[in-house]
N, C-alpha and C positions, 0 to 999 in steps of 0.2 A: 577134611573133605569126606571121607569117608565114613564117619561118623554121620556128617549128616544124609549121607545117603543109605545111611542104614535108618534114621529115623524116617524118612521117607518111603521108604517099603513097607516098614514096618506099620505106619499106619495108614498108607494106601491101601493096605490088604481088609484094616478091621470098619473101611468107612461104609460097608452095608450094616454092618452091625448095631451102627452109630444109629440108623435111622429105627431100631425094631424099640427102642424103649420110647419114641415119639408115636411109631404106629400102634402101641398098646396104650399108649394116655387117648390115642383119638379112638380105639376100639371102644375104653371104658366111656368117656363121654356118652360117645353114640348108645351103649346099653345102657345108659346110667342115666341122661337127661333127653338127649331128640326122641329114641324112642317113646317114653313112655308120654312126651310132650305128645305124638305125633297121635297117638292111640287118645288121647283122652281130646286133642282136635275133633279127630274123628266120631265120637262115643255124643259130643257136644254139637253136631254138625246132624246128626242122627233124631238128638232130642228136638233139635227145632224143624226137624223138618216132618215130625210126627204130632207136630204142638195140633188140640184141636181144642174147638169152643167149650165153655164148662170145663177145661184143665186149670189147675190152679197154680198159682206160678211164682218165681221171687225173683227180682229182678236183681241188675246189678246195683241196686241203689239200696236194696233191702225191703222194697214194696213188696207184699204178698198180697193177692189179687187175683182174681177168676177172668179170665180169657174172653171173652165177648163177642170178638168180630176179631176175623183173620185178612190182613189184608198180603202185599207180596213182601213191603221188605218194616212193616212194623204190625202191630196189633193193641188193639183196644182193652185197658182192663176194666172191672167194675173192683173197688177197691174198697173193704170196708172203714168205716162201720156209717159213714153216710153214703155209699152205694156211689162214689164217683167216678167219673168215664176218663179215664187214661189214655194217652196215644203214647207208645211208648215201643222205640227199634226191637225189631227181633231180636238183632245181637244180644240187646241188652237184659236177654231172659239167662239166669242164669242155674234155674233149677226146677223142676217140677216136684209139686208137695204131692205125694201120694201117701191116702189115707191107709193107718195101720187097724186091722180089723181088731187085734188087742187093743188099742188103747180105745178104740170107739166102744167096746162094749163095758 
């Protein structure tokens, strides 16, 4: 009996402890994956809502294509090399090509 009431103190005492190697795996997560998740949401949320006509753009499909017409929640490309007209979701922009002044000259 007494024994086991010595195990029972003994680890009633260390059960905050028990929780600080849980609360440091959920620290690392959060520095490790949501953040830098939440930052490049944001960065991506920025780019489309600066997109304007004449910007050239790659889709999430891999189309590369010049911008056209801006509508609210999709937009039009002209897509080479027979010049065709696109209707394709905003979402689905997923980069703008900006021209490098090195390589153009």
């Amino acid at each position: 009996m007494q024994a086991l009431l010595a195990v029972q103190t003994s680890t009633g005492s260390m059960g905050w402890l028990g929780f600080a190697p849980l609360l440091f795996i959920l620290a690392i997560f959060y520095l490790l994956l949501i953040l830098p998740q939440q930052r490049r949401q944001k960065k991506w949320q920025q780019m489309l809502s600066e997109l304007k006509t004449g910007d050239k753009v790659v889709t999430s499909g891999g189309l590369h294509g010049t911008i056209v017409a801006l509508r609210d929640d999709y937009l039009h490309l002209r897509v080479p090399p027979d010049n065709l007209r696109l209707e394709v979701s905003r979402a689905s922009i997923s980069s703008v090509i900006t021209e490098d002044p090195k390589k153009a000259a």
